[in-house]
N, C-alpha and C positions, 0 to 999 in steps of 0.2 A: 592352520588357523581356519577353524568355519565360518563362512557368513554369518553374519546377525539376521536372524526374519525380523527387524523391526524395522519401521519407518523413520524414515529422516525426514519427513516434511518438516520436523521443528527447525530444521536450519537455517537460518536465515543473517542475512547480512545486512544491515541497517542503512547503509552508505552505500548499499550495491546494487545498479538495476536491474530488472531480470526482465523489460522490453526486449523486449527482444523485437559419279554417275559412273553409271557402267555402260562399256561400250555395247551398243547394239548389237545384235548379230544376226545376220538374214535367217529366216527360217526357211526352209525346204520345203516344198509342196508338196502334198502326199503322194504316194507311187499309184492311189485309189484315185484322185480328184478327178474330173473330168478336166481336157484341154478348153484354155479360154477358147472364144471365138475371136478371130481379127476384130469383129464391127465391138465387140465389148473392148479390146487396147486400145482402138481408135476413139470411143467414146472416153476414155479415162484420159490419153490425151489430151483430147480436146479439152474434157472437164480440167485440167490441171494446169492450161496453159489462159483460158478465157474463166474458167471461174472462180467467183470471188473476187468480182476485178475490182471492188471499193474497200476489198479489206486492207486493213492499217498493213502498212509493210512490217511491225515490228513482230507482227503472228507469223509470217514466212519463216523455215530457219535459212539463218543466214544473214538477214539483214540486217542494218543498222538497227540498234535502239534509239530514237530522238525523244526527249521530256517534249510535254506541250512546252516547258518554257524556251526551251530551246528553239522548237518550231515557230515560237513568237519572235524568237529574236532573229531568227533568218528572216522573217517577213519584215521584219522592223527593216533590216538592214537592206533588205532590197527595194524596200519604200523609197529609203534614203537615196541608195543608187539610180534608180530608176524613175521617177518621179521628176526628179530636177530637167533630168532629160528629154524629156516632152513637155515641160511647160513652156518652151518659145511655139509648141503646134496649136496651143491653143488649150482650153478645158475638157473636150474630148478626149483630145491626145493624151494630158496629165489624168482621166479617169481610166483611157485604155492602160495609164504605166500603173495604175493603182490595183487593177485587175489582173495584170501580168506579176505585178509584185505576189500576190496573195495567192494565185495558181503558184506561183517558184515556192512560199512556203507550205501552202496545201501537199506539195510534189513531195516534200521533204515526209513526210507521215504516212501519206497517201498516195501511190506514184502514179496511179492507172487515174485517180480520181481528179490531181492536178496536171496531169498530160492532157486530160481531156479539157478541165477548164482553161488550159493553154490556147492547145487548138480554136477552140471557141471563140476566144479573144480575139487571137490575128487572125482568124477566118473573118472577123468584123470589119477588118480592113480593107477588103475585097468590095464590100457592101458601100463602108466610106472612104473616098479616096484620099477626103482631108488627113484621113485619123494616119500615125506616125506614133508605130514603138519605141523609137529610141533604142534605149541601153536593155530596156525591154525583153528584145529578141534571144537575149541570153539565158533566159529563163527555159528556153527549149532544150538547149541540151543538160540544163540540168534535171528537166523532169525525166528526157528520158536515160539519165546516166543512173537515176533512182529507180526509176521499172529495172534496167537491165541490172541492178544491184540488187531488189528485190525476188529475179528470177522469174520475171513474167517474160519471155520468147518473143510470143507473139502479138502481146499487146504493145512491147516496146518498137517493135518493125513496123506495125499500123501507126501509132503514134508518132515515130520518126518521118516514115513519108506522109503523115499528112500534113505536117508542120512544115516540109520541105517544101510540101505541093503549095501550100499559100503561102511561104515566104518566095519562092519563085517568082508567081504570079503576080503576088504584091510588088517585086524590085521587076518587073516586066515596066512598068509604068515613069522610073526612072533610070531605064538600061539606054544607053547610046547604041548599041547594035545587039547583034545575037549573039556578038561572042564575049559579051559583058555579061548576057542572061546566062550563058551557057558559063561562064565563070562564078557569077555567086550562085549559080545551083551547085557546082562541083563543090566551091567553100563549104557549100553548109551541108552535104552529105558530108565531107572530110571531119565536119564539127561535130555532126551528130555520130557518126561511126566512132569517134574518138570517145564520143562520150559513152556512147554503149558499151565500148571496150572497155573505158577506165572502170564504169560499176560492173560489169560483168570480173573484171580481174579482182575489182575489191569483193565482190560477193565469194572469188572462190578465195582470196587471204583468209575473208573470214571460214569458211566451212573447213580451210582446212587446219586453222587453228583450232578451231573448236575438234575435228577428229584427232590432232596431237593433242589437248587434252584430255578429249577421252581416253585415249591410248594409254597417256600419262598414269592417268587416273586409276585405271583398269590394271596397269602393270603393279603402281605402289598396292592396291587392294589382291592384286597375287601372293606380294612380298610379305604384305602384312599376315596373310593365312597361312603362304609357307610358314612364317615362326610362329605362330601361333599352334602349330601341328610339330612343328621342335618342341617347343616346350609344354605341350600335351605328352610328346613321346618319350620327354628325356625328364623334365621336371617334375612335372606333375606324380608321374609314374615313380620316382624316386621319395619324393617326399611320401607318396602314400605307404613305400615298405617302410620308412622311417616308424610312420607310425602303427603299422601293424606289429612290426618289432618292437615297439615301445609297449603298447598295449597287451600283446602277447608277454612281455618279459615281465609285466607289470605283473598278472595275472599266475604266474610262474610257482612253482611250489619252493618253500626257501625263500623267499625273496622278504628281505623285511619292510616295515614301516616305512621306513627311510628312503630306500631305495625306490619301493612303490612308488612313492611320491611323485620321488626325483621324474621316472618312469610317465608318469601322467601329466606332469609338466613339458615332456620332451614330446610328447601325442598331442598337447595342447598347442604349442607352440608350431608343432609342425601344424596341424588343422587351420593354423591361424596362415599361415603359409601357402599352405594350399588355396585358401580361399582369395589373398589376392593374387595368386598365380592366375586361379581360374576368371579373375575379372578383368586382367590383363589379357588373357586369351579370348574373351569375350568381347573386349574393344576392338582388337587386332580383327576382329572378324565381321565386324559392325563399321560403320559410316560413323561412329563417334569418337571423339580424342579420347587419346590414354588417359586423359585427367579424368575427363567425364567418367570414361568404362570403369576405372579404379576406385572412383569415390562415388559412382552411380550406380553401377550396378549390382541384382542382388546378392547375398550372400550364401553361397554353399555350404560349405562346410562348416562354419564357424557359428556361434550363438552368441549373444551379447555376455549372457552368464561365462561360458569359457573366455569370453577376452578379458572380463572382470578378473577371472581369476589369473589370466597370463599377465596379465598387468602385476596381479600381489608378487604371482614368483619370480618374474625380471626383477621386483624394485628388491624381494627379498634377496635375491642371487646378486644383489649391490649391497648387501646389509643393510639395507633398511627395515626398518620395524613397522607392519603396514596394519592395517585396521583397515577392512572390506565391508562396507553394511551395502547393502542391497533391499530393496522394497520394490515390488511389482505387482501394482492394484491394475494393468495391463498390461501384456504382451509388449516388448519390443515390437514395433511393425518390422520386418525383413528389409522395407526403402530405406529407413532410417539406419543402419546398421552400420553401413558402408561410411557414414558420417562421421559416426561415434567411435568407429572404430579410429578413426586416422586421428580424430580429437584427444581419446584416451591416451595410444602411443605418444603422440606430441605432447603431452600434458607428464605422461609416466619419462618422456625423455628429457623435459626439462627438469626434471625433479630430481632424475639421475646427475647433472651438467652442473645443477644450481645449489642443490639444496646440502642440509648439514645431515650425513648419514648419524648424528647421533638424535636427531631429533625425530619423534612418529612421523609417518605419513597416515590420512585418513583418503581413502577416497570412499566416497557415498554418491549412490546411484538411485534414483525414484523415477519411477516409468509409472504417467499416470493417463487418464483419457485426455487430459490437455497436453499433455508430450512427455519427454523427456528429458531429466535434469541430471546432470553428474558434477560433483564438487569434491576438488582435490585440495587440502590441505596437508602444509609442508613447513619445516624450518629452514629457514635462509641465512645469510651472513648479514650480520645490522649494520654490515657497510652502504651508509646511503647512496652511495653512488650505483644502485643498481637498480636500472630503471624498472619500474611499472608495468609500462606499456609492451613488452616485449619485446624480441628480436624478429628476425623474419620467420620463424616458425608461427610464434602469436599473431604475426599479418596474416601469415596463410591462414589460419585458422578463422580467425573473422573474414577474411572472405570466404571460405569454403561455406562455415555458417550463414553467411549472410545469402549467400548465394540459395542454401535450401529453407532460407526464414528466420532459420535461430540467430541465434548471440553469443558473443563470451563476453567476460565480466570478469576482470583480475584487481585484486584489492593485494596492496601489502601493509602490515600494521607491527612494526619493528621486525622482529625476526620470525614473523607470520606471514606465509605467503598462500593467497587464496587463487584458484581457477573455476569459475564457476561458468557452465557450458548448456544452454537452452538449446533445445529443439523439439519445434509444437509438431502435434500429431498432422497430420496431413487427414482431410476428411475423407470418413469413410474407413480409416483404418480402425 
């Protein structure tokens, strides 16, 4: 049966809408480059442990990520804690705990930048003798447990003993002897060493979760390209003799009408085949899902015109009686292809599942500058109990279409059942 060359724009349905990471890898220095100089390793050092000392910790890798909301709400909370606690020293006192609050939440974003405005604070003390942190004082080893989580060295050692040097000197003023002084100095190097320990341990959790998932990562992106290179060697490669034997036998002297056909069907069907084998080997080798690469990307081997026509010979190889008309005032775009294709089969295999093989099928196809529209008419069973709406193949399909813009639209009207399937051109095509 040959296509019609005429238009189907007459068609229309009254009651129908038509709205519609990979792992790093060190690189090798050349056998030509010239050797560093020490004074340049020493300078990158330096540069790497002192600079940048106010950048956000969450640009480090390695660090914690904190929202601002979350930074607000550790300040909230150490408001709470700390605040209470210095308002028997007086208003000073309750401003130094309001200050030491908001350095412990600066610390949490910022580690170098609220270690410093730590420091600053209880260095004030020194100056006042009234003024009393409180619950305060515990804000130090939280700043510098975020430096050494952060991965700053040597701003966290600076920062730790200056905090140490005036909390000393500050508790010098209510120490009973030396070996009271000499005991909350020990405490609070114990507190601060602990706390450098605990972010430095949690900075390496993290780096080395994140190297297990690049690894992770890296290994599945191997596994995926080994099959992807099986089924280039073994699939691909077979279905192509398919179809050369099909076309060659096609083409054969003897060979009649009939047989030709059949012949050109069996090249069709394979091509159709081949082209999602090769979108499958295309995902497999790409950073997108099997969904995506299957129904996204473009089409090799296959034409819209040959899937029109693999669709007539499946429904005819069911007995069905099909009616092809075709109209194309544009090109199929190659993006769209991948859509229509998966819409036509789902639409050619419900028809197969549902429909009365004594009844025509029509499917009509119009490809125009405002997209493309395909409408499958069919006869069903006039038992009312067969829904509408579809099963999960009709879900999948409206989302897949919705997903690239278009539509589906299913009407039934007694033993009439319609699929009608928009998808607008993408501009530019």
């Amino acid at each position: 049966m040959q296509m019609e060359p005429r238009s189907c724009s007459h068609i229309t349905l009254s009651t129908v809408n038509f709205q519609g990471s990979a792992v790093p890898k060190d690189v090798a220095p050349s056998p030509t480059s010239p050797p560093r100089r020490p004074e340049h390793r020493r300078g990158s050092l330096w540069s790497r442990a002192l600079g940048g000392l106010f950048r956000p910790s969450e640009t480090i890798p390695g660090s914690l990520r904190v929202s601002a909301g979350a930074t607000v709400a550790i300040t909230l909370f150490l408001l709470v804690l700390i605040v209470p606690s210095t308002l028997p020293y007086g208003i000073p006192s309750a401003l130094m705990g309001v200050g030491l609050s908001l350095g412990g939440g600066l610390a949490i974003a910022r580690p170098v930048s609220g270690g410093v405005l730590i420091g600053l604070i209880l260095s004030a003390a020194l100056i006042d003798p009234g003024l009393t942190p409180g619950l305060g004082v515990l804000v130090s080893p939280v700043a510098l447990a975020t430096c050494a989580g952060a991965g700053r060295l040597l701003p966290a050692i600076a920062i730790g003993l200056w905090h140490t040097a005036v909390i000393t000197v500050a508790s010098e003023r209510t120490a009973q002897s030396n070996a009271d002084l000499v005991a909350n100095a020990l405490v609070w190097i114990f507190l601060l060493a602990a706390a450098y320990l605990l972010g430095a341990l949690w900075r390496s959790m993290i780096l080395y979760i994140g190297a297990e998932r690049a690894r992770h990562a890296f290994d599945l992106a191997e596994q995926r390209r080994a099959i992807a290179r099986e089924l280039h060697d073994t699939g691909v490669r077979a279905i192509t003799e398919v179809i050369l034997l099909a076309e060659t036998a096609q083409r054969a002297k003897g060979v009649s009408t009939q047989d030709a056909e059949a012949f050109a069907r069996i090249s069709r069907t394979a091509r159709l085949s081949t082209d999602d084998l090769r979108s499958l080997m295309e995902s497999l080798r790409t950073e997108t899902s099997l969904e995506d690469g299957i129904h996204g990307s473009p089409v090799h081997a296959a034409s819209w015109d040959d899937a029109l026509q693999a669709a007539r010979d499946r429904l005819e190889a069911a007995d069905f009686s099909v009616n092809l008309i075709s109209e194309a005032e544009e090109p199929v775009p190659p993006s769209a292809t991948p859509v229509l294709l998966r819409c036509l089969w789902e639409a050619v295999a419900n028809v197969i599942r549902h429909a009365d093989p004594a009844g025509p099928v029509a499917i009509m196809s119009e490809s125009t500058s405002d997209g493309v529209e395909l409408l499958v008419r069919n006869t069903i069973d006039a038992d009312p109990v067969v829904c509408v709406s579809g099963g999960v193949g009709l879900r999948g399909l409206r989302e897949r279409l919705s997903a690239a813009g278009g539509s589906l639209e299913v009407q039934r009207d007694g033993e009439i059942f319609l699929t009608r399937i928009r998808l607008p051109r993408e501009p530019g095509l």
